[in-house]
C-alpha positions in Angstrom: 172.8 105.4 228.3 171.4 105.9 231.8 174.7 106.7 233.3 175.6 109.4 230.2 171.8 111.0 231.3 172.7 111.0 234.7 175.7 113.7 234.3 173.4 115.8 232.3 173.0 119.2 233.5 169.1 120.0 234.9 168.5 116.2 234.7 165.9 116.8 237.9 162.3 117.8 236.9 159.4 119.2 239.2 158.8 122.4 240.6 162.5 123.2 241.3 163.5 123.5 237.5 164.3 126.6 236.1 161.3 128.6 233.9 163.1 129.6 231.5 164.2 129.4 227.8 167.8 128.7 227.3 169.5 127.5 224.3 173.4 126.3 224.8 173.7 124.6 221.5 171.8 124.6 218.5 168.5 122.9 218.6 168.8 119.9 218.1 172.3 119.4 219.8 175.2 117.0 219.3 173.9 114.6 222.3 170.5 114.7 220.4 171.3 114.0 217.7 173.7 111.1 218.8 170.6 109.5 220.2 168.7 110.4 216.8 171.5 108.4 214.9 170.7 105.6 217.5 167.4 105.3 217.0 167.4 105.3 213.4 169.1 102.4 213.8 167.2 100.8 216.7 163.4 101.9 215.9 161.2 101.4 212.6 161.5 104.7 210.7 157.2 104.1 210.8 157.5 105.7 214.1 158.7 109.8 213.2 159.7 112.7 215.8 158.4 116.3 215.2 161.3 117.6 217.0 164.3 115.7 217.6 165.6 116.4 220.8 166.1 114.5 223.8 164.6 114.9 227.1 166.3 114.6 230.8 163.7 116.6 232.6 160.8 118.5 232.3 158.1 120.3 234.2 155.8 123.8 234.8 156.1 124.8 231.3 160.0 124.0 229.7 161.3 120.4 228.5 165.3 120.6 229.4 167.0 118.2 226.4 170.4 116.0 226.9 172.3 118.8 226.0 171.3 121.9 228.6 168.8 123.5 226.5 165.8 124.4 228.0 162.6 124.8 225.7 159.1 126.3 226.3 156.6 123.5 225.8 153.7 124.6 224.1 152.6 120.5 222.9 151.8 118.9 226.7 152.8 115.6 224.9 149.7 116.3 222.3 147.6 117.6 225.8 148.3 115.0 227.6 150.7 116.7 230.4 148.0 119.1 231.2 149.0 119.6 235.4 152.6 119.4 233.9 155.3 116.9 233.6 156.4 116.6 236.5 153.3 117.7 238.9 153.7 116.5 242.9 151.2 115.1 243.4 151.1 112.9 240.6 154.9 111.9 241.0 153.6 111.2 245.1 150.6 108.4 244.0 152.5 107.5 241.7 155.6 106.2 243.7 153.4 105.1 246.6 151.1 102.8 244.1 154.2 101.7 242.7 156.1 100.2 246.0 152.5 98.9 247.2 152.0 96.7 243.5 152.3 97.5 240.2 149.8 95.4 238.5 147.3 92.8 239.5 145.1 92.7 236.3 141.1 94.6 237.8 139.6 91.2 235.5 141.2 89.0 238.1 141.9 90.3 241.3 140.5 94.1 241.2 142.0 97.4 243.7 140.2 100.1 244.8 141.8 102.8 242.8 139.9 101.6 239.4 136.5 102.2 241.3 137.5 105.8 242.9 138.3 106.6 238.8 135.4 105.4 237.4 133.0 107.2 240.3 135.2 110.7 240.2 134.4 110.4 236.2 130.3 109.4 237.0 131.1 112.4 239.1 132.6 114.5 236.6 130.7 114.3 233.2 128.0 116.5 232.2 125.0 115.3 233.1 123.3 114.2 236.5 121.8 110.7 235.4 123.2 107.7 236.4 126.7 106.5 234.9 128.8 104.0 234.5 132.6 103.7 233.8 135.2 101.4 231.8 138.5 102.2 231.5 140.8 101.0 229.1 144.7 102.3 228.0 144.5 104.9 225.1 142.1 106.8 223.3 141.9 105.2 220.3 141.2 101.6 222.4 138.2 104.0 224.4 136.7 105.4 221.4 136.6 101.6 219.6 135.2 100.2 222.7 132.4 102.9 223.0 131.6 102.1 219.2 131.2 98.2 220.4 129.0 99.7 223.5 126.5 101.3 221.4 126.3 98.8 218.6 125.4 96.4 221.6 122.8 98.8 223.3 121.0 99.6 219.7 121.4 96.2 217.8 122.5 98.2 214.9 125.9 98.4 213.3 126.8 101.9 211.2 128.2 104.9 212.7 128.8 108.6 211.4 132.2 110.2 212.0 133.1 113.8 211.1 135.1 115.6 208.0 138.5 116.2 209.5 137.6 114.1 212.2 140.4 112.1 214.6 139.7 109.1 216.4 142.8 107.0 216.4 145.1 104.5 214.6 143.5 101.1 215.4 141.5 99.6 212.4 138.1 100.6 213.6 139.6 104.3 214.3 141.3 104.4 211.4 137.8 103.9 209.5 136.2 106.5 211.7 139.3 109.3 211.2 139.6 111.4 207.9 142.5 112.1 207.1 144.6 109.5 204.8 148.3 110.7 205.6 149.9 109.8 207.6 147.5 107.6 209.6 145.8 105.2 206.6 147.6 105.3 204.0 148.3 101.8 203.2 146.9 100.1 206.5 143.4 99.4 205.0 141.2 97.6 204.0 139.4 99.6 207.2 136.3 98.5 209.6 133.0 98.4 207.6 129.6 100.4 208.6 131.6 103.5 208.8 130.1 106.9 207.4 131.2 110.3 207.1 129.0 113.3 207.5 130.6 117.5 206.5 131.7 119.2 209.7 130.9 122.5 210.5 134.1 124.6 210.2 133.0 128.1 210.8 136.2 129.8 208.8 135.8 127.2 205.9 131.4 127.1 205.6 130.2 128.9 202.7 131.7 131.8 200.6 133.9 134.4 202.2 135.7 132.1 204.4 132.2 131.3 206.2 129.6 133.8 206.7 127.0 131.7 205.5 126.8 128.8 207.7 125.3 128.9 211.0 125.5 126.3 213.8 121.9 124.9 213.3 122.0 125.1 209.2 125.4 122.7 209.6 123.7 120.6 211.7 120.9 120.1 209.1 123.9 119.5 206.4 125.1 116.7 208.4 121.6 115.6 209.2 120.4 115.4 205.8 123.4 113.1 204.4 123.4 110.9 207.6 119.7 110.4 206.9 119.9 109.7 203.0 123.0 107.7 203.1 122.8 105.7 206.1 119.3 105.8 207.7 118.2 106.3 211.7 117.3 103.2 212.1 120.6 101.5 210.9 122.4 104.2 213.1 124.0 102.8 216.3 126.3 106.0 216.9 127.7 109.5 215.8 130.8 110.2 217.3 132.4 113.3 217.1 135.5 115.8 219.0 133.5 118.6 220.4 136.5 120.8 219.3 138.5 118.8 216.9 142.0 118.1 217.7 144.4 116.6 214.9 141.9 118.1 212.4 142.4 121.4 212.9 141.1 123.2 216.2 138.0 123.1 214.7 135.3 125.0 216.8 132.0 123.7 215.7 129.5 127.4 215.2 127.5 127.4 218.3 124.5 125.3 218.0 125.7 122.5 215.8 126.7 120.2 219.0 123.4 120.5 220.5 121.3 120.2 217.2 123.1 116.6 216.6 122.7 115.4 220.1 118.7 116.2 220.2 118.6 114.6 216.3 120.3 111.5 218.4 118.3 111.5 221.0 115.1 111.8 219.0 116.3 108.7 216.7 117.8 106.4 219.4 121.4 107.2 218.3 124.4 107.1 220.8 125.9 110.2 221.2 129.5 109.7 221.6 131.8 112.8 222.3 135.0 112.0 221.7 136.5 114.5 224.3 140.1 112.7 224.3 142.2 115.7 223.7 139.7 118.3 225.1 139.0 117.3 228.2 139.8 117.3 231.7 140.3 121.5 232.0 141.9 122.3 228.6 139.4 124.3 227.3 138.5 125.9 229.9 135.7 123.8 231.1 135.8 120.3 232.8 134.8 119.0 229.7 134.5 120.9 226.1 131.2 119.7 225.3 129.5 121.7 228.6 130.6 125.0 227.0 126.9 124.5 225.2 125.6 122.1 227.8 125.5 119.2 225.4 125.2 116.0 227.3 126.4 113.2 225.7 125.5 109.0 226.0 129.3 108.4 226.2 131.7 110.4 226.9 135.5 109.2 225.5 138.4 110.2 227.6 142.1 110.1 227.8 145.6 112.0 227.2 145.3 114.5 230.2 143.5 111.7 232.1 146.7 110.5 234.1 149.1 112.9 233.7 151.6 111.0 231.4 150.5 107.6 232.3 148.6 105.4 229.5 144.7 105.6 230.9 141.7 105.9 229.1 137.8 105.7 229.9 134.3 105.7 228.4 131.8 106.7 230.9 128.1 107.1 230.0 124.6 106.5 231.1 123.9 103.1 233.1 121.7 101.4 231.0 124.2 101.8 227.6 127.3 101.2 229.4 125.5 97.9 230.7 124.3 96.9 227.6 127.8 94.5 226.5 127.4 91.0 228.4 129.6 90.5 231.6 133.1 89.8 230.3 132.6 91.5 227.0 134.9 95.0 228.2 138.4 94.8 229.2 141.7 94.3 228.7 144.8 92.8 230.7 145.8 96.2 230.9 142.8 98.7 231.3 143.0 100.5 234.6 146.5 99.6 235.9 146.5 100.9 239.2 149.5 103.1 239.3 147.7 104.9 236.2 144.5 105.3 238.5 146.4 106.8 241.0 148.0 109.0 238.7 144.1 109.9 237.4 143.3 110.9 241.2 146.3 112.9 241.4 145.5 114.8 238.1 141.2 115.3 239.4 142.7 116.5 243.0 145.2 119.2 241.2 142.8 120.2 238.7 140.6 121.5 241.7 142.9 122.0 244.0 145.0 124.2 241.7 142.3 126.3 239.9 143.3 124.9 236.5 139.6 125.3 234.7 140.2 128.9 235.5 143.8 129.0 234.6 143.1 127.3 231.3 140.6 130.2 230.5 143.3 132.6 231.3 145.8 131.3 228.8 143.5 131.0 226.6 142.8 135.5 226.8 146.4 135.7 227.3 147.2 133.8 223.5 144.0 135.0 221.9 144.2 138.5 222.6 147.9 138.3 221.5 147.4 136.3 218.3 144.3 138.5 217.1 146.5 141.5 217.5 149.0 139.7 214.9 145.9 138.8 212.8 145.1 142.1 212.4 149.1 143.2 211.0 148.8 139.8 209.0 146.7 138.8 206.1 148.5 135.0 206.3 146.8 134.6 209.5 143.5 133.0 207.9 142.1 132.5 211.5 142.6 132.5 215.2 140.3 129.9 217.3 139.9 127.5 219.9 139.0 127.6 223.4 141.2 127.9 226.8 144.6 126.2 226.2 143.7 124.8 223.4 144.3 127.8 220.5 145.0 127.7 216.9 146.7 129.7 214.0 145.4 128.8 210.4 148.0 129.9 207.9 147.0 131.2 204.7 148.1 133.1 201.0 146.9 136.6 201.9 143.5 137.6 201.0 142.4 133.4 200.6 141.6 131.0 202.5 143.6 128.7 200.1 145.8 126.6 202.8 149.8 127.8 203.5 151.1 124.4 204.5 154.8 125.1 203.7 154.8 128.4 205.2 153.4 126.5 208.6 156.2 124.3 208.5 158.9 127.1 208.2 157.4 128.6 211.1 157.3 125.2 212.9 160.6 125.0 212.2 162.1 128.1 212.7 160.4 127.9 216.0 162.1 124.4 217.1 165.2 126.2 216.4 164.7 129.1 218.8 163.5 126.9 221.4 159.8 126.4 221.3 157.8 123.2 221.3 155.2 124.0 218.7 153.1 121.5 216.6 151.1 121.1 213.5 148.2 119.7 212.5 144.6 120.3 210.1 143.7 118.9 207.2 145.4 121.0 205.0 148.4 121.0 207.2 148.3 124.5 207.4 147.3 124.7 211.4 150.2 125.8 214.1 148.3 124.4 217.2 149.1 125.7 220.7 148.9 123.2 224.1 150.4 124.3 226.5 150.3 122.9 229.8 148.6 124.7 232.8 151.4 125.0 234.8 153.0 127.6 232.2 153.9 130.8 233.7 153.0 133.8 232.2 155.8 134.9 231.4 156.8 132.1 229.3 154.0 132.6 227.5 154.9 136.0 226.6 158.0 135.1 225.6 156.7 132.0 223.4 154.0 134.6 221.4 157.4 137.0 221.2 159.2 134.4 219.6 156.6 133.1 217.1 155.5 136.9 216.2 159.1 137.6 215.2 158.8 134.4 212.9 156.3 135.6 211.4 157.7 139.0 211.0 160.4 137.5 209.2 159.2 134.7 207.0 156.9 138.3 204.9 
């Protein structure tokens, strides 16, 4: 297979690759879908693929696939290749970490490069007291170890998770995220001392498609059942996305993220912000939860960490994070170093490159361009998000009953003319936008051109 890859056309990513759209063959094309036949017969059919195509190369803002076509990635891997696929510098620490060692295991004999993570992200995260860092390999391992930090810190065992919350597919995350397909159904029974408290989802709160419901008055929702069906004093953590990812791009209304973290701190409840998909520059802020100035107890991050490599981390303040006894965090694992070099490439570029501002800038390029469509479309329910991180809820006109099938024509009809778009919400009814910050402009333009001539033709 390697040597059938190799005579690929464009099989070279970084900065040299073409940014363009180009379609040779129909998406997906015969070589792709001569792989697709092999991995139905090689992989568990448990593990799916959105868009079947096979990638050679990627990098700045296309994916090139097996057979020449070139596609406009607006997915980052799920917002994980936020400085791009292919970025320099990451490629560079990456190769040098690698011919240096690849693993040593930081339990046994440790390296330098998990301590210059771990003090960049004490660095990093909102909030000047003092920190400390673990890191571990995804998010869904980060956000089950921050559970088992706070549970140690309080002595007390529940936690609150979120309506249309996502934390992961481990058993404890699993518990903790809401939605049954594709990610429960059938895998429980699930991790006890779990409880689930009503989100605030600005279009969705209250009649009219949510006029009613104000940041604070949400807060006081989720306050209220937390108190009368679990109890502060039984209450170890509430963890929550400060912008919700799989769940919909839901933007809490302003006010609700500080309102639970002062009921937390008031109570002696870990707040854990579960800034996996958010952070790290894609909303247009370090970290999503300092576009109110919330400061969390843990902070739970991942996917854009590392630039493609597996790293994850829970960084919070000292005397939490040091609660566990000495040997109780870990994993063979946790903190390989060519994944911590890749971390410090990512940190350099995000500064280096300007990619806070950048990500604000996409995010007025796509917003301004998808209101203007809301305003010609009564399907488009709602337009929200923040930086690169923008969403399209699809709806019947005049409603905001859900349009799930219509989302997946357009899905689809975009995978066929070349963009990498994906779904998610609740409802299924949410075309969500990630692109990474290396996109050019005028990809961009093009992208919104192709998805407002979908839309154009699926009236």
């Amino acid at each position: 297979m390697t040597a059938d890859l190799a005579t690929t056309p464009t099989a070279v990513g970084g900065p040299d690759l073409p940014q363009e759209r180009r379609l040779v063959t129909e998406v997906p094309g015969p070589r792709s879908r001569e792989l697709a036949a092999r991995k139905e017969a090689a992989v568990t059919r448990a593990v799916g693929t959105m868009l079947p195509v096979y990638t050679v190369a990627a990098g700045g803002g296309v994916i090139v696939d097996v057979d020449g076509n070139s596609l406009i990635d607006l997915g980052s891997g799920i917002a994980v290749t936020t400085v791009g696929n292919s970025n320099p510098r990451v490629a560079a620490a990456v190769a040098a970490q690698a011919a240096a060692f690849t693993h040593t295991c930081f339990m046994i004999t440790p390296y330098d490069g998990y301590v210059e993570v771990a003090e960049a992200l004490n660095r990093l995260t909102p909030g000047d007291h003092e920190k400390r860092t673990a890191l571990f390999n995804s998010g869904a391992e980060a956000v089950e170890n921050a559970v088992k930090i706070a549970r140690s810190h309080t002595g007390r065992q529940a936690v609150v998770a979120f309506d249309h919350g996502y934390h992961g597919r481990t058993n404890l995350t699993m518990a903790l995220t809401a939605k049954n397909m594709p990610y429960k159904h059938g895998f429980g029974p699930f991790a006890p001392e779990v409880y689930r408290a009503p989100m605030s989802y600005p279009f969705r709160d209250g009649a009219g498609g949510g006029q009613g419901v104000d940041g604070p008055t949400a807060a006081r929702r989720a306050i209220e059942v937390i108190e009368k069906q679990v109890g502060a004093p039984n209450l170890a953590a509430v963890v929550i996305e400060p912008i919700q990812g799989e769940g919909g791009f839901v933007v809490p209304a302003p006010g609700f993220l500080p309102a639970l973290a002062d009921w937390c701190r008031a109570h002696g409840v870990v707040f854990v912000a579960d800034e996996v998909q958010t952070g790290f520059a894609r909303t247009g802020d370090l970290f999503a939860c300092e576009h109110e100035g919330v400061v969390p107890d843990l902070i739970v991050t991942a996917k854009g960490i590392a630039g493609g490599l597996p790293l994850a981390a829970v960084t919070g303040r000292a005397e939490i994070m040091d609660a566990p006894h000495a040997g109780g965090l870990g994993g063979t694992y946790g903190g390989n170093p060519i994944a911590c070099a890749a971390a410090l490439a990512v940190l350099e570029t995000i500064e280096a490159d300007g990619l806070v501002e950048r990500a604000r800038a996409i995010g007025e390029l796509v917003t301004a361009r998808l209101t203007a469509l809301q305003e010609q479309d009564a399907r488009i329910g709602d337009v929200r998000g923040r930086g690169a991180m923008i969403a399209v809820e699809l709806v019947r006109p005049g409603t905001i009953e859900p349009d799930a099938a219509l989302t997946a024509q357009v899905a689809a009809a975009a995978h066929a003319q070349g963009l990498v778009v994906l779904t998610c919400g609740t409802f299924g009814n949410v075309l969500r936008l990630l692109p990474p910050l290396s996109i050019p402009d005028h990809l961009l333009t093009e992208a919104l051109d192709v998805l407002a001539g979908i839309l154009e033709a699926t009236r």
